[in-house]
C-alpha positions, 0 to 999 in steps of 0.5 A: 702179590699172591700168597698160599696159606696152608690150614686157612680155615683155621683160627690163625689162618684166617687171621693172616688170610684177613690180614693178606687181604687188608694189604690187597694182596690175592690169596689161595688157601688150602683146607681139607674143609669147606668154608663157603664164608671165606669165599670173596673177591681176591680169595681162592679156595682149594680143597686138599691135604697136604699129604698129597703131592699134586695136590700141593704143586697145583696149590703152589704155582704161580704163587710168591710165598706160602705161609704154611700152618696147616697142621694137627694139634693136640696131646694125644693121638697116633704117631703116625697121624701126627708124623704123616700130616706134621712132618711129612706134610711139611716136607711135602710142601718144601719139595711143592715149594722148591718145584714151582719156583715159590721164594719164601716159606714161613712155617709156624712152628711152637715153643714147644719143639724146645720143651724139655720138661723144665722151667723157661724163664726169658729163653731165647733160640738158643734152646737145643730140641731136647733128647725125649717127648711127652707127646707127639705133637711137639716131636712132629713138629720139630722134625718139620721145622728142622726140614724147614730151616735146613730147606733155606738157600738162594732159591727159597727162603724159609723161617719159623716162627714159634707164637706160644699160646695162640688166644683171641676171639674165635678161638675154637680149642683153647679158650673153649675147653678152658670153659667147658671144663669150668662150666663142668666142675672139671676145672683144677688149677695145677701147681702153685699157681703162681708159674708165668707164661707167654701167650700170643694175641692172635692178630699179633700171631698173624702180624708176625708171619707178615713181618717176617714174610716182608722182611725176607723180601728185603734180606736174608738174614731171618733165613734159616731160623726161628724165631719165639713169638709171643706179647713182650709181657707173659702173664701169670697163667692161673691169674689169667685164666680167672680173668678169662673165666670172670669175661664168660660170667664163670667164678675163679678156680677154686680147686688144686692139685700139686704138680707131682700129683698130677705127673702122676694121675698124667702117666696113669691115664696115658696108660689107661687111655691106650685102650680107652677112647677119646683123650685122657683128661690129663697127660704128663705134658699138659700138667708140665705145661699147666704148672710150669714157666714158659717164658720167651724172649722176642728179641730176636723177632724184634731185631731182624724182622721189627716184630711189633704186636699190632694189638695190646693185652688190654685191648685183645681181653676187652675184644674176647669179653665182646665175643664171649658176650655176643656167643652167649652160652652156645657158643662155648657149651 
């Protein structure tokens, strides 16, 4: 079959393109970059935004599904970056879907559409989209997730898939930022330290989109929804984070700051780097994601598409550890 992946030069993207390859499918990407090391035979690259309509029809036609993960992430930036790329985009691509004929849309969306600043312990979708945003990042994306879901009918299947914390090999935001403030003595563990979290190896981030694109193929029952996608264990986030620092050469954490504090410090900078530029070092979603628990139930995935991780904690730590030590220093300044 021939499939689109929206943001294909991505981290996650190029997961599902390699994984859409390995079955012998044909694949189109869609990128705003240039990755001339994607180019190789089955592989169509196009260069566009999916703010731009035409663009995205001439990206859809003649394809079977697109798999849609192009997005801007992030906890800080404009409103209208987020919502104009985010939520517009999104809708762009239904009505692009909807034009050429397209029969299956799968999003990828984030736990985070459902964060309402406490704990999640187990959730399952059950989860309503709260009433107020720390940033807007998730509000964006639960704006383009509810399209998505509304968009679902006879003629276009759609489901959305929310992996919490994407980690792997390759990563280029995540796991080099955690060891970059490491390396700079920027590094504080926020809360008890104790808060568990689900996180999301990316080949079993990318196992999943194909799973619910095959099952789609055969029923209609993961139509209209979303589903939580993450490893069936969580982790303890800080524990984890030391074991990710020991694979770089780098000691545990060693600093804290309690939660309340940093809630505090995250509402001051978000006011000061109003006029400031860049990022401010801490915000009050990322010290509620930092010091809290943000556990998933994958039941659902389990049920109505046969979610199954095609890859073991174990073994995606071992794989990151090779990496880490085939970058060298370089790779994560």
């Amino acid at each position: 079959m021939r499939f689109l992946v929206t943001g294909g030069g991505g981290f996650l993207g190029r997961h599902i393109v390699e994984q859409l390859r390995q079955a012998g499918h044909q694949v189109r990407i869609l990128c705003r970059g240039r990755y001339p090391e994607l180019q190789q035979p089955g592989v169509e690259l196009l260069q566009g935004d999916i703010r731009d309509e035409q663009r995205l029809v001439q990206a859809c036609t003649a394809v079977d599904a697109v798999f849609h993960v192009a997005a801007v992430p992030g906890v800080w930036g404009p409103w209208k970056t987020y919502y104009s790329i985010n939520t517009l985009g999104t809708k762009n691509i239904i009505r692009a879907c909807q034009r050429c004929g397209v029969r299956r849309l799968i999003y990828t969306s984030s736990p985070s559409v459902v964060f309402d600043g406490t704990d999640h312990h187990e959730a399952d979708e059950s989860l309503p989209y709260p009433s107020r945003w720390l940033c807007h990042y998730p509000h964006s994306k639960a704006l383009a997730e509810q399209a998505v879901l509304a968009a679902a009918g006879t003629e276009l299947k759609t489901v959305s898939l929310r992996p919490h914390l994407i980690w792997g090999p390759g990563d280029n935001h995540l796991i080099p930022r955690l060891l970059q403030r490491a390396r700079s003595g920027r590094l504080r563990r926020v809360g008890s330290g104790r808060n568990q979290v689900s996180v999301s190896y990316v080949e079993n981030a990318a196992a999943a989109h194909l799973q619910a694109e095959a099952a789609l193929r055969r029923s209609s029952t993961p139509s209209g929804r979303a589903y939580f996608i993450n490893e069936p264990d969580p982790v303890c986030l800080w524990d984890w984070i030391d074991e990710i620092l020991a694979l770089a050469g780098l000691p545990p954490v060693r600093r804290s700051l309690s939660a309340s504090a940093a809630r505090r410090l995250g509402a001051v900078m978000e006011v000061l780097w109003n006029v400031l530029p860049g990022e401010p070092p801490m915000t009050r979603f990322v010290a509620e994601q930092l010091s809290g628990t943000h556990t998933y139930s994958i039941q659902a995935a389990q049920r109505d598409f046969d979610y199954v991780p095609v890859c073991s904690m174990q073994e995606g730590m071992k794989r990151l550890e090779a990496a880490l030590k085939e970058a060298g220093q370089a790779a994560f300044p």
